[in-house]
N, CA, C and O atoms as a DFTB+ gen file, in Angstrom:
564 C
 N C O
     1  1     125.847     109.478     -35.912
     2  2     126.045     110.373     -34.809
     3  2     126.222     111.762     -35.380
     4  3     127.203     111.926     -36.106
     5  1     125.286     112.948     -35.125
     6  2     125.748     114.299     -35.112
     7  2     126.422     114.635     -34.615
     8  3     126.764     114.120     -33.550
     9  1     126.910     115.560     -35.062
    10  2     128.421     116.289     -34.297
    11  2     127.788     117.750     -33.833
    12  3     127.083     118.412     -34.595
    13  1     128.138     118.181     -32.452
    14  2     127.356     119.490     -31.953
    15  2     128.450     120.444     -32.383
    16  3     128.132     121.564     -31.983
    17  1     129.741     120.480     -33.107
    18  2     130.193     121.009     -33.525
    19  2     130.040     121.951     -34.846
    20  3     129.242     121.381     -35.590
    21  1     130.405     122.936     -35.318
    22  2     130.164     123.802     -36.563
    23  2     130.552     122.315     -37.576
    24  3     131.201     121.285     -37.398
    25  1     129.707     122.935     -38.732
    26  2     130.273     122.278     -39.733
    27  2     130.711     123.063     -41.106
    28  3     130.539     122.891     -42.313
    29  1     131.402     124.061     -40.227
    30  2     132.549     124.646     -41.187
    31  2     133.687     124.066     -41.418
    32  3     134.464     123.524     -40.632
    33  1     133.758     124.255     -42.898
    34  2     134.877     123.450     -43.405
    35  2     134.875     121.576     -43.485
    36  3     135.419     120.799     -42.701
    37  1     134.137     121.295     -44.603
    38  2     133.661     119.969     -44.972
    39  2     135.061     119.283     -44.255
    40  3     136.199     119.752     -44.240
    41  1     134.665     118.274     -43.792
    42  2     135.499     117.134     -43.133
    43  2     136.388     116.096     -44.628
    44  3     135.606     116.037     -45.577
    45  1     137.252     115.630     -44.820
    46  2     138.285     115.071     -45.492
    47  2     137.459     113.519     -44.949
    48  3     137.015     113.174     -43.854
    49  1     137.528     112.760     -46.452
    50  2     136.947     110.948     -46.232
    51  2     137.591     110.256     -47.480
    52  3     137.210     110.325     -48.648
    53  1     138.747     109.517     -46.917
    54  2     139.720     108.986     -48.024
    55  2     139.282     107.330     -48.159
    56  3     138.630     106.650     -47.367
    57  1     139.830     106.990     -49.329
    58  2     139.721     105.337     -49.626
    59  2     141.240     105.168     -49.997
    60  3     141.897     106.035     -50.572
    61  1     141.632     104.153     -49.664
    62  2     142.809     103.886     -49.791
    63  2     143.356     102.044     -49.641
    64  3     142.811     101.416     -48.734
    65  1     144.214     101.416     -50.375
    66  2     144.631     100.033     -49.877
    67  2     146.269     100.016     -49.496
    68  3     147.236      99.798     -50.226
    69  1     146.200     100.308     -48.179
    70  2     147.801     100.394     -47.429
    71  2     147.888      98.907     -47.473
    72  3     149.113      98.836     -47.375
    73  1     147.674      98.229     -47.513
    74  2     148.425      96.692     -47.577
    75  2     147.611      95.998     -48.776
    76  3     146.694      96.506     -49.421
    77  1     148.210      94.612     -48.931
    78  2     147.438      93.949     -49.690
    79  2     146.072      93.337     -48.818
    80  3     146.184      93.111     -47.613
    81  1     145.046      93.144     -49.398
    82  2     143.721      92.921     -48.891
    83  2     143.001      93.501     -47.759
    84  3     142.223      92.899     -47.019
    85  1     143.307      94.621     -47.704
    86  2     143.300      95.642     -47.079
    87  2     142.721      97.100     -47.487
    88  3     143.571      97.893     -47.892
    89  1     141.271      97.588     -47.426
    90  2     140.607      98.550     -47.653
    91  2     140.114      99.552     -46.507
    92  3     139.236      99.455     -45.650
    93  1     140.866     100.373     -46.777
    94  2     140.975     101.555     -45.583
    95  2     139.986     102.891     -45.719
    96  3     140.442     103.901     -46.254
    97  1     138.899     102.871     -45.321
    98  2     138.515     104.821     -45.264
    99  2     138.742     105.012     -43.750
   100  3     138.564     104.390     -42.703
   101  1     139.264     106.280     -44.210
   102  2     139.775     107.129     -42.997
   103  2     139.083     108.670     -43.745
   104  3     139.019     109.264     -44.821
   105  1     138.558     108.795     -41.987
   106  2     137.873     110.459     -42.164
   107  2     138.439     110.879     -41.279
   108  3     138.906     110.210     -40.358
   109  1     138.520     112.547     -41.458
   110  2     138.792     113.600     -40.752
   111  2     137.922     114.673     -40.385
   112  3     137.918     115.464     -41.328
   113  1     137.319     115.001     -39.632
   114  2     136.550     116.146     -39.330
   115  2     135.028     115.840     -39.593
   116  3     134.697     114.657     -39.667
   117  1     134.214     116.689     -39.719
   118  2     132.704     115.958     -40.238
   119  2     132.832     115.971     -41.341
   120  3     133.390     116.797     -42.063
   121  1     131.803     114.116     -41.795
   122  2     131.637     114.026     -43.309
   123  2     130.279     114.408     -43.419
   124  3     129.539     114.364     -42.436
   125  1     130.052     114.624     -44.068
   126  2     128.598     115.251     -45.121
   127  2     128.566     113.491     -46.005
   128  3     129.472     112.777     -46.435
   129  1     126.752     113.310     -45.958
   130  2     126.521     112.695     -46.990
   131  2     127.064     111.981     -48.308
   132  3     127.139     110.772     -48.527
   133  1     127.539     113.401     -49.395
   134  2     128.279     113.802     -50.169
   135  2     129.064     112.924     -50.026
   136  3     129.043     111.796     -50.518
   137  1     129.923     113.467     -49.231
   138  2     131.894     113.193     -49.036
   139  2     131.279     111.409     -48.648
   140  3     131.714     110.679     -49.539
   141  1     130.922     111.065     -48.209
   142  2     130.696     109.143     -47.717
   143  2     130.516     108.540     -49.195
   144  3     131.184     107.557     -49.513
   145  1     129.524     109.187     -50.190
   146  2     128.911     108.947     -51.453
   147  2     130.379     108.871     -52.219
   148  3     130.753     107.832     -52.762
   149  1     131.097     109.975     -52.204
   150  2     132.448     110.102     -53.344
   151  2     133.279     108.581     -52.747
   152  3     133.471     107.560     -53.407
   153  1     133.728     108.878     -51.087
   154  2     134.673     107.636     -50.884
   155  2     133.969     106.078     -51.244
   156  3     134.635     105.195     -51.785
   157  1     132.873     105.942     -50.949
   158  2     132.363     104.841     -50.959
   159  2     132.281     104.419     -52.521
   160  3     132.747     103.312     -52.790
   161  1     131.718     105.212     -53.612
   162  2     132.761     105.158     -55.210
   163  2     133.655     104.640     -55.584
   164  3     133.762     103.847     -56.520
   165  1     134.606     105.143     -54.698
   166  2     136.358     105.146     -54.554
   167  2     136.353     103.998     -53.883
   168  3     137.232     103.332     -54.429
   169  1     135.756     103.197     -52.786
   170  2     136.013     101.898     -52.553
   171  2     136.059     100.978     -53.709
   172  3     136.961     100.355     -54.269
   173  1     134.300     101.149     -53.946
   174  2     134.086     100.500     -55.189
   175  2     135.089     100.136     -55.930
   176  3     135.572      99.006     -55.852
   177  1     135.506     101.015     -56.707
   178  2     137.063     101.260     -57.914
   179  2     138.126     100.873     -56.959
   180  3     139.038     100.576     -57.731
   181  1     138.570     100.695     -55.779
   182  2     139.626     100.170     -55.169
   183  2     139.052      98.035     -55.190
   184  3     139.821      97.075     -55.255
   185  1     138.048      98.024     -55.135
   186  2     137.632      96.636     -54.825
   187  2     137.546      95.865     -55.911
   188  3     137.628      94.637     -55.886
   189  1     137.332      96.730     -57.171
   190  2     137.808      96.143     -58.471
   191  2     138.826      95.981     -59.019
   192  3     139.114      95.223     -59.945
   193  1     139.556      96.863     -58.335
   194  2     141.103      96.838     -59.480
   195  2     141.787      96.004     -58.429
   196  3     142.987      95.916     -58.688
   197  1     141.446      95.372     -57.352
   198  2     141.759      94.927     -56.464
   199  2     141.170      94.078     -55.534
   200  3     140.721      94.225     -54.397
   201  1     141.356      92.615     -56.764
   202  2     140.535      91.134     -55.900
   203  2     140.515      90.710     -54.758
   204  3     139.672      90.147     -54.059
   205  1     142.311      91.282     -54.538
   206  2     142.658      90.487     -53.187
   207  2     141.810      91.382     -52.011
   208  3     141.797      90.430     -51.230
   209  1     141.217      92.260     -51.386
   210  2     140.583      93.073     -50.978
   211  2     139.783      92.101     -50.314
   212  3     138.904      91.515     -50.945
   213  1     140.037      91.811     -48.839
   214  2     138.761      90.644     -48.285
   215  2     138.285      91.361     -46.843
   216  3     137.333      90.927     -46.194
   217  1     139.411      92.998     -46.269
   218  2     138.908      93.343     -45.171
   219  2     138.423      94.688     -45.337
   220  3     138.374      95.241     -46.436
   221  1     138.106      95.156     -44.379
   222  2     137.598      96.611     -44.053
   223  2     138.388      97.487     -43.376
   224  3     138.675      96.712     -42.465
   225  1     138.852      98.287     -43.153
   226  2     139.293      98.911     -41.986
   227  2     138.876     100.593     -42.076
   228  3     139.330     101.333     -42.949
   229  1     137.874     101.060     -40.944
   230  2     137.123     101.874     -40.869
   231  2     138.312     102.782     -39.972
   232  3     138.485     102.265     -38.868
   233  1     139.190     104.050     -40.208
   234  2     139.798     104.818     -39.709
   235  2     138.943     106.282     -38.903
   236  3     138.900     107.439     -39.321
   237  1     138.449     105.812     -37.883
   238  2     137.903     107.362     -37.632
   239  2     138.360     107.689     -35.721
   240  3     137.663     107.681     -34.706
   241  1     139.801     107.940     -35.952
   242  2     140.514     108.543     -34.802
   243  2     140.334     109.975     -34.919
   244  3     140.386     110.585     -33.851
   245  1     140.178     110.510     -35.747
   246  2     140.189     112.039     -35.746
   247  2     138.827     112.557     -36.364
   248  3     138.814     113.717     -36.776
   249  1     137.283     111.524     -36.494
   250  2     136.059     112.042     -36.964
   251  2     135.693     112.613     -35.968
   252  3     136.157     112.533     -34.830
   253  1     134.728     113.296     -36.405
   254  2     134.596     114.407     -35.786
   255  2     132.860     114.957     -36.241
   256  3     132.454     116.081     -36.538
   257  1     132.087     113.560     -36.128
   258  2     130.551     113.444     -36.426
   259  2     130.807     113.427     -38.056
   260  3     131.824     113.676     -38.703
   261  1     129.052     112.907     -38.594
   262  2     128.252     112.709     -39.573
   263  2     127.152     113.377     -39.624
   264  3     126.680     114.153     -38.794
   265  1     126.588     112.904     -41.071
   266  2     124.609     113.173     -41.485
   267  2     124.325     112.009     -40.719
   268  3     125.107     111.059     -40.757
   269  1     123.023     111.969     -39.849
   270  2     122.446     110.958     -39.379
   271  2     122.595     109.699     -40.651
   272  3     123.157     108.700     -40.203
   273  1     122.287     109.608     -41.788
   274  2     122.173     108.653     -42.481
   275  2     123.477     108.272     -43.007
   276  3     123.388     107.903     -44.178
   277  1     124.734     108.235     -42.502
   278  2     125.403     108.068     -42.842
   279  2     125.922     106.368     -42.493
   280  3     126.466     105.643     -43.325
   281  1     125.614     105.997     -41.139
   282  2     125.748     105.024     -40.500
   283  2     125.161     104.017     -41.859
   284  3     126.048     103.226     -42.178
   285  1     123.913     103.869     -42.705
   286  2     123.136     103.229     -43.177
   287  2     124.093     103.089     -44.497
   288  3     123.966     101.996     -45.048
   289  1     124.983     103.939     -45.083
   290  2     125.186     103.917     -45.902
   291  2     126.291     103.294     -45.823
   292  3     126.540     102.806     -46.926
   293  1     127.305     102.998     -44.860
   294  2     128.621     102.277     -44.813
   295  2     127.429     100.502     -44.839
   296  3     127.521      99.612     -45.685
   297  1     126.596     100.528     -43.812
   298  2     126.194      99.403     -43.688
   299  2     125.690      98.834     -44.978
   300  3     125.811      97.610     -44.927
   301  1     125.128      99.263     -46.214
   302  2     124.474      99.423     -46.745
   303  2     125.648      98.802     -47.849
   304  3     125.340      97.939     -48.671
   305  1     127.084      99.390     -47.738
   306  2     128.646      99.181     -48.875
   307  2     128.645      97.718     -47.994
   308  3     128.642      96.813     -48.827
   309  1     128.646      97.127     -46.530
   310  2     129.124      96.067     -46.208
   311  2     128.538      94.658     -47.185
   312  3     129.131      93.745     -47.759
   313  1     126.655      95.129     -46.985
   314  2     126.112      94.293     -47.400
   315  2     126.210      94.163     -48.989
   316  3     126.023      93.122     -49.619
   317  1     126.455      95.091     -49.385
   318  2     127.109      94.692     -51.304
   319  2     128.349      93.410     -51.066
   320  3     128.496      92.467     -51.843
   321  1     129.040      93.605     -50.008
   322  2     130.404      93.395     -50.419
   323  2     130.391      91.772     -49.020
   324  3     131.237      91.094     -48.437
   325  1     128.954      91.851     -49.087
   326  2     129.180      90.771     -47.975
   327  2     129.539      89.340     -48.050
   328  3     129.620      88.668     -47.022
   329  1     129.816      88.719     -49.524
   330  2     130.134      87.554     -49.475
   331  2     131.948      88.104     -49.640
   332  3     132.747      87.196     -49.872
   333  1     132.296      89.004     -49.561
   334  2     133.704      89.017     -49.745
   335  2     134.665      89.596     -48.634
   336  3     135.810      89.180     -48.455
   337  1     134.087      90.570     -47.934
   338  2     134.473      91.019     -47.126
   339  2     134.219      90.255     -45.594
   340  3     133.191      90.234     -44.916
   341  1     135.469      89.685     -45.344
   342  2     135.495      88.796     -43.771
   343  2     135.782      89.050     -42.815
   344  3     135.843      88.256     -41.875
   345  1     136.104      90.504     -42.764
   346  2     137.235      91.136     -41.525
   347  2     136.842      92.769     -41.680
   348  3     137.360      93.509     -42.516
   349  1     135.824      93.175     -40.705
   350  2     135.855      94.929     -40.225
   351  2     136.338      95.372     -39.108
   352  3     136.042      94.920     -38.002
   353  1     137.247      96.443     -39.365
   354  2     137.580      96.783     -38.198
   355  2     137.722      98.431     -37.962
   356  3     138.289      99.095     -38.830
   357  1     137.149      99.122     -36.669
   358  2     137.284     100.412     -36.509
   359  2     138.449     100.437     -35.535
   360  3     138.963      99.533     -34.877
   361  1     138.786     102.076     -35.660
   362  2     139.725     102.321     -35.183
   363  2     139.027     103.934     -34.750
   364  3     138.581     104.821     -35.477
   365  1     139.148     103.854     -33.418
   366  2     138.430     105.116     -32.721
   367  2     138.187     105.648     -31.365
   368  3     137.390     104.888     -30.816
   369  1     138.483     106.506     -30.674
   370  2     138.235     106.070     -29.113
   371  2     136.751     106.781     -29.233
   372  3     136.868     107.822     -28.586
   373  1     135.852     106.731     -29.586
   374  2     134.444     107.514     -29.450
   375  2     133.088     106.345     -29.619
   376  3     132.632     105.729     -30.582
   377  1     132.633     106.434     -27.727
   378  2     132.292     105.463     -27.629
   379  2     130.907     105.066     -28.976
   380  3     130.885     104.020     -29.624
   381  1     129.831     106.266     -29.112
   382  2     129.130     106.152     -30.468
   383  2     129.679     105.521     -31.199
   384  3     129.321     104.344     -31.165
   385  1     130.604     105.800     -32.056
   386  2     131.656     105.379     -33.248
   387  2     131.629     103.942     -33.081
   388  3     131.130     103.150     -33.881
   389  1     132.321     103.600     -31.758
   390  2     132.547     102.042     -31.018
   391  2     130.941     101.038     -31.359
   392  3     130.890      99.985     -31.995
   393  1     129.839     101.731     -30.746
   394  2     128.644     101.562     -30.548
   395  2     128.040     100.847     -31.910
   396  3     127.033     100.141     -31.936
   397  1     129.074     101.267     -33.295
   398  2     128.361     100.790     -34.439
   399  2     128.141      99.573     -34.916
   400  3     127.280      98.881     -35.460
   401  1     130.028      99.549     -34.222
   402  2     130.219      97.855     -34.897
   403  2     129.575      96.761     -34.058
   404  3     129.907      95.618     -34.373
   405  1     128.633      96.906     -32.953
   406  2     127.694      96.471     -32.493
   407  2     126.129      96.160     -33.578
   408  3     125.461      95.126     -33.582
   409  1     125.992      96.872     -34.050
   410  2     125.187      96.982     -35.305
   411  2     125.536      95.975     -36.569
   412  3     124.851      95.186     -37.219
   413  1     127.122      96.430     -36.619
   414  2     127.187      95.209     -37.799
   415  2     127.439      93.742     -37.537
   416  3     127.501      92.840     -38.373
   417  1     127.546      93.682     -36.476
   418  2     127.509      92.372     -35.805
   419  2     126.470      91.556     -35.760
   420  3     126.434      90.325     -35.776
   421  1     125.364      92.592     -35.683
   422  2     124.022      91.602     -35.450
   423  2     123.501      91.795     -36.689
   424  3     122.441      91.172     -36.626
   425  1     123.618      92.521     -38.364
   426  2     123.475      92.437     -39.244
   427  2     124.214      91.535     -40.169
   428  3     123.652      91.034     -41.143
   429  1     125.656      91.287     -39.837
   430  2     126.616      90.747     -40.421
   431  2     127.230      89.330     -39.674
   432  3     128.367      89.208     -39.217
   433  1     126.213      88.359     -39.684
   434  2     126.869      87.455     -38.511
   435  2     128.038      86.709     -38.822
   436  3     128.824      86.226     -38.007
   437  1     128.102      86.641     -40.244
   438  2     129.242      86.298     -41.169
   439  2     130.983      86.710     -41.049
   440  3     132.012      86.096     -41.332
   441  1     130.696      88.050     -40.488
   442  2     131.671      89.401     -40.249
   443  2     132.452      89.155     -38.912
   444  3     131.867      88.664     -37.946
   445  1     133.567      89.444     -38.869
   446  2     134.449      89.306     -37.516
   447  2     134.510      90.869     -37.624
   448  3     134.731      91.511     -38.651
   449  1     134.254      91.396     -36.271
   450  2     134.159      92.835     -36.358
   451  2     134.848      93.205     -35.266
   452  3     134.293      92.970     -34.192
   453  1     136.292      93.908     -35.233
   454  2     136.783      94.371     -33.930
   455  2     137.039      95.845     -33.779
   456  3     137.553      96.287     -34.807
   457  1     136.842      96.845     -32.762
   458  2     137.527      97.808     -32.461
   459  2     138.456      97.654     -31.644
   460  3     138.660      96.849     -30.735
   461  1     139.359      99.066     -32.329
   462  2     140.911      99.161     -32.202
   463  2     140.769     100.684     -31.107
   464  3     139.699     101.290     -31.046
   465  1     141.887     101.090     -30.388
   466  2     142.429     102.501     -30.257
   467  2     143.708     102.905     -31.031
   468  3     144.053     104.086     -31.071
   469  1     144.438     101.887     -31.671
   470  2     145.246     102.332     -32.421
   471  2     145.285     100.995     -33.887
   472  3     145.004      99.797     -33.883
   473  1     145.785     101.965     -35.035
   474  2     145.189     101.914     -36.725
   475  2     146.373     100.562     -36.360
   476  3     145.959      99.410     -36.494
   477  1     147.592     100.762     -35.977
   478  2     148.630      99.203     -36.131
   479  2     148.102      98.109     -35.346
   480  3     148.504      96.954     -35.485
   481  1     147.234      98.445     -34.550
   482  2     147.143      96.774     -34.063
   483  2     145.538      96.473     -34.720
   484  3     145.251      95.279     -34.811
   485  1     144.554      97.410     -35.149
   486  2     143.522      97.032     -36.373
   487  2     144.157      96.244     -37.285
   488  3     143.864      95.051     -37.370
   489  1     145.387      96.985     -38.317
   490  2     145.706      96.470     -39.238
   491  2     146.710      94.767     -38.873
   492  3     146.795      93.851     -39.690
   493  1     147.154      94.765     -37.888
   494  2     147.845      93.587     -36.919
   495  2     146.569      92.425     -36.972
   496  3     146.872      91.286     -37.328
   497  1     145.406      92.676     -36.679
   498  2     144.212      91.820     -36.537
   499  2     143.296      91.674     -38.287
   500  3     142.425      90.810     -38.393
   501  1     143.547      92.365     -39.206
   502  2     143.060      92.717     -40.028
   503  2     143.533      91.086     -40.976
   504  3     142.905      90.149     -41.469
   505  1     145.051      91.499     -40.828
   506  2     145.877      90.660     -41.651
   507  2     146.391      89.193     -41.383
   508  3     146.889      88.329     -42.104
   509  1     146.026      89.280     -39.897
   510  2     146.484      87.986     -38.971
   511  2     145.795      86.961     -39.922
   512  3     144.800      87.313     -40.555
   513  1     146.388      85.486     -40.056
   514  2     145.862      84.439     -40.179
   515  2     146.032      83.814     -41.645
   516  3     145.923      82.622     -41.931
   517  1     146.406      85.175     -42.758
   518  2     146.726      84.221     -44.019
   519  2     147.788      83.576     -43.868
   520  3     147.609      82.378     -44.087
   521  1     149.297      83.959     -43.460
   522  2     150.340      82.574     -43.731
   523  2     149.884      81.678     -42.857
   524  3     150.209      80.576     -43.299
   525  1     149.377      81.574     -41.981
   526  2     149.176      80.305     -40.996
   527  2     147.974      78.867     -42.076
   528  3     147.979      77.637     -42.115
   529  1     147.302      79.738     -42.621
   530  2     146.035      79.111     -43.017
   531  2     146.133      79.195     -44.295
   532  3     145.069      79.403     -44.878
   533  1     147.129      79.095     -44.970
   534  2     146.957      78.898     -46.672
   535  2     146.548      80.375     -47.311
   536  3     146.371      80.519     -48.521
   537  1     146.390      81.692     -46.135
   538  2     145.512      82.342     -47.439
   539  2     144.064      82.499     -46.854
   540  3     143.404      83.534     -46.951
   541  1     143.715      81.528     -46.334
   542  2     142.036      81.548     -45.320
   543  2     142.031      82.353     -44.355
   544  3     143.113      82.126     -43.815
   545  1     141.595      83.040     -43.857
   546  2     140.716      83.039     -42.353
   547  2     140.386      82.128     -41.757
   548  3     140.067      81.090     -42.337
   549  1     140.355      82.296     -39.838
   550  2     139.741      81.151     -39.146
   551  2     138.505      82.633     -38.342
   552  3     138.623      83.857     -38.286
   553  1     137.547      81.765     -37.915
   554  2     136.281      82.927     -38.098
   555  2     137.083      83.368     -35.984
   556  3     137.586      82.546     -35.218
   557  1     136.874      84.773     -35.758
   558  2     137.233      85.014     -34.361
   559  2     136.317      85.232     -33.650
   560  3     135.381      85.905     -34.083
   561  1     136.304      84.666     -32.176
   562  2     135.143      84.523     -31.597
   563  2     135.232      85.635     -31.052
   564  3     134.326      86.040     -30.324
């Protein structure tokens, strides 16, 4: 999605693991190409130093548009990471944004994919299900 907004002042795109098995980018403002290329790196190096890493959680409450090709390139990190990653989830009220994880659904049939309006009940659904299940996932319909 373009943003009809200026794109003064490059937009902020973090990687981060706030919980255990738990891989977070969160953007701010518009990302550029670039800035998706550095965080998506930074996943990388978060997903190595860090086995336990089995979900996604896509933070974009405060994005504020992309490069058209940007969409291809998150999809593009899922499918590297697709025998490991079991759980995506956005967090966003913008229905486009919403519109994606429609996309990875029918690319990722493997993938439990939910949107959130708020990052605590993503991360609430993110994490649900290891003490119950040993540690497993049960797949959500």
């Amino acid at each position: 999605m373009a943003s009809l907004r200026s794109r003064d002042g490059e937009g902020k795109i973090v990687a981060s693991r706030p919980s255990p098995r738990v891989l977070e980018i969160r953007s701010v403002g518009y990302i550029s190409r670039t800035g998706l290329e550095r965080v998506l790196d930074d996943a990388e190096l978060l997903m190595i130093g860090h086995p336990d890493i089995d979900t996604l959680l896509w933070n974009t409450l405060r994005h504020d548009g992309h490069e058209p090709g940007n969409p291809n390139l998150g999809m593009m990190f899922h499918r590297r990471h697709a025998d490991r990653l079991h759980r995506a989830a956005m967090v966003t009220h913008s229905a486009p944004m919403a519109a994606l994880s429609n996309i990875a659904r029918a690319l990722f049939p493997g993938l439990a994919v939910g949107v959130f309006g708020k990052r605590e009940e993503a991360v609430a659904w993110l994490t649900r299900g290891h003490a119950q299940h040993g540690g497993k996932r049960t797949r959500v319909a």
